[in-house]
N, C-alpha and C positions, 0 to 999 in steps of 0.2 A: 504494500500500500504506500503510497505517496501523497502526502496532504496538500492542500491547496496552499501560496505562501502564505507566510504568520511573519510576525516582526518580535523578535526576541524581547523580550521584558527586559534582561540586563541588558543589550546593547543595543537594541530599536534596528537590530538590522536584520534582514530578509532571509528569510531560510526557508527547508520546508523539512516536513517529519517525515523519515520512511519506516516501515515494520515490515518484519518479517515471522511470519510462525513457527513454530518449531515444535515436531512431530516426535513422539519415541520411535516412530516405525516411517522412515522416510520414503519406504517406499507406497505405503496404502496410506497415509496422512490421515489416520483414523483416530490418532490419541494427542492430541496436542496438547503440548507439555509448558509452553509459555509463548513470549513472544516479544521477538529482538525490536528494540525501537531505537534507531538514530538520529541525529538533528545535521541536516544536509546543507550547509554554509555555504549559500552563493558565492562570498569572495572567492572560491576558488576560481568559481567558472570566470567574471571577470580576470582572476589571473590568465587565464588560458587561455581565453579571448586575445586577451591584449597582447599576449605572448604571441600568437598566431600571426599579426598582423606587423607588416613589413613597414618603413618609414617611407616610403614611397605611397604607403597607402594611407595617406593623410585625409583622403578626401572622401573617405570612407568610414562609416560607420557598421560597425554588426554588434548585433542583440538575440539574444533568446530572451522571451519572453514565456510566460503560462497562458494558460488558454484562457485565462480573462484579462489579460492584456498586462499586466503585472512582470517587470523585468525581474531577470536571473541574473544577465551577465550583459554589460556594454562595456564596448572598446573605445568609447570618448571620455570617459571619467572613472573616480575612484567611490564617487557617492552615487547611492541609487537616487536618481531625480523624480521619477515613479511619472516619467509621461505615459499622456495614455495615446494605446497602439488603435485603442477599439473602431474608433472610424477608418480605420484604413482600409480599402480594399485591398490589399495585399495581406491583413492580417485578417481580413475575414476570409478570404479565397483559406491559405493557409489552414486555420482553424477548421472548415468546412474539407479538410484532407487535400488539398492541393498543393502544388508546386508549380513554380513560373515566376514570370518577372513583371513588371508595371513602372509606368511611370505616373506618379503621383504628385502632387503639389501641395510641399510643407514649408510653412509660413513663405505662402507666396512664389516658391522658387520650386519648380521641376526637381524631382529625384525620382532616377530611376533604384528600383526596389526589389531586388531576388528576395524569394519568399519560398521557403519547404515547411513543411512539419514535422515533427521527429516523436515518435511514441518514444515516451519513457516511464513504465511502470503502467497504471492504467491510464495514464492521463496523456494527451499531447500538449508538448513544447513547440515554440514557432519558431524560427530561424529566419532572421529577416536582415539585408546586407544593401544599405541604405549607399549611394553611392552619388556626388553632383554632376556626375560626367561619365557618358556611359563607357 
């Protein structure tokens, strides 16, 4: 299981809870015996993000976001800014299981917008690679 994000009470920042159950008999999962629960720290994924992206790619932004429009991970900053993605047709295509690309107009200026979805656990994550020139 994967929970929708929460904002951590000691540090106000964005994570989400995964569990997992645990069976005495793993293979007929008929006696369950307890059940693992982790707390899933975004910063990572901005690390990873930012890690990814080359200096030449200045002009580019990429985010995951959850499926109600709520960031994971952006390569422009170190603080979650918590825009929202939800008007975008690139994030609703996305969300409704698609992939492709669009151009879109945010604040006033054309960007073109690669969009995938990515299942992770039950839920989908959106992949969205925000760019001023295509």
């Amino acid at each position: 299981y994967l929970s929708n994000t929460l904002n951590a009470v000691s540090t106000g920042e964005p994570l989400a809870i995964l569990a997992n159950p645990i069976y005495s008999d793993s293979k007929n999962h008929n006696s369950l015996i307890g059940v693992q629960v982790l707390g899933l720290n975004y910063t990572y994924f901005n690390d990873l993000i930012k890690s990814a992206m080359m200096p030449e790619d200045g002009n580019k932004r990429f985010i995951i976001i959850d499926n109600n429009g709520t960031e994971i991970g952006d390569s422009s900053s170190n603080n979650y800014n918590m825009e929202s993605f939800k008007d975008l047709q690139s994030f609703q295509n996305a969300k409704n299981g698609e992939a492709g690309f669009l151009i879109e107009k945010i604040n006033g200026k054309n960007m073109y917008i690669s969009y995938t979805p990515i299942k992770f656990a039950q839920t989908n994550w959106i992949i969205l690679l925000f760019s001023s020139n295509g």
